[in-house]
C-alpha positions, 0 to 999 in steps of 0.5 A: 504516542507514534515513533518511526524505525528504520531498517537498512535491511531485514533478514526476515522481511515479510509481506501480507499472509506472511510472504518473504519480503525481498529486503535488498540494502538501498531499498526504504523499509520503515515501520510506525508504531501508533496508539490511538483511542478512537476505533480505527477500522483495518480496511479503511486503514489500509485504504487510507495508507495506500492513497498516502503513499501512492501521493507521496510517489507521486510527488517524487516521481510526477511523471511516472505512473503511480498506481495501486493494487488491492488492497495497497500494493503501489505501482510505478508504471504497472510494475509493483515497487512498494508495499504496506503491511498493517498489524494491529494488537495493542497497538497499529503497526504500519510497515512499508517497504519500497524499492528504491535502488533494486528489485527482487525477480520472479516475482508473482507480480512483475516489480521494479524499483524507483531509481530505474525511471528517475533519481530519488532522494531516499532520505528526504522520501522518509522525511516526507513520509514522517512529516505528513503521515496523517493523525490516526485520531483525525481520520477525515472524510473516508468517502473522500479516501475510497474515491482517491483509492479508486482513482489511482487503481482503475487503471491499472486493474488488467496488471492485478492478480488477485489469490481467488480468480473472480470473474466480473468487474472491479467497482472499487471499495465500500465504506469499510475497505473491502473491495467490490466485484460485479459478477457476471450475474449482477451480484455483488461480491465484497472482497475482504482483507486480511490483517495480522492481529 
């Protein structure tokens, strides 16, 4: 089973560790609702959902950059313009909200909205999303994925800012998601995500 919903707007939108979500009208919000058997883990999840729609960014807006923050916050020319939220209970839940025609101020992360760099067509945005979202229950290659993740965030590291300050040196993210940190003495430091359950 999986159905969308879409909101026109949300009075208590709401981010990662439950932080208001700016949910201006004229901006995308759309939820989906899965079940699925197989045992999916949280992080690769949230890898996975983060490379899906940074690629369908892309598509619509091929000569922006596009980029991704830890763990899926999307980056449209190193401004913040999206973000995943991922609950899971008896079911997976997967929000997304993107600005299309707006974008809140004093932010932590500086943020803009598609339609400032090209024109956007909301409806056939949500379209494609529903269209292609990937089968839960067919998860391929997650070694592939990370490698995508990394490729849309390795450039845009110097624009993060990550809640516990770590000094060393961003490798990517391991087979379960989390994301790996060199430290200056040569540890490695597995950063993990947090989830809603």
């Amino acid at each position: 089973m999986s159905f969308w919903v879409q909101s026109r707007y949300q009075i208590q939108g709401r981010g990662q560790r439950g932080r208001k979500w700016d949910s201006s009208p004229g901006n995308l919000f759309l939820t989906g609702c899965f079940s699925s058997s197989k045992k999916i883990l949280p992080g690769q999840l949230s890898i996975l959902t983060g490379v899906f729609f940074a690629k369908i960014l892309k598509q619509f807006l091929p000569a922006q950059n596009i980029a991704l923050k830890w763990p899926n916050d999307l980056l449209l020319n190193r401004k913040k313009c999206g973000g995943i939220l991922i609950e899971i209970d008896e079911y997976i839940y997967i929000g997304v909200g993107i600005n299309i025609t707006s974008h809140p101020d004093n932010t932590p992360m500086q943020a803009t909205h598609l339609q400032a760099c090209d024109p956007v067509d909301t409806n056939a945005l949500i379209l494609k999303i529903i269209d292609t979202f990937p089968n839960l229950e067919e998860l391929g290659n997650f070694e592939k994925v990370r490698h995508q993740w990394w490729e849309f965030a390795k450039d845009s590291l110097s624009c993060w800012r990550l809640r516990e300050p770590i000094k060393g040196d961003i490798l990517g993210v391991d087979e379960q998601g989390q994301l790996l940190i060199k430290s200056k003495n040569g540890d490695i430091i597995k950063r993990h995500q947090t989830f809603s359950e």
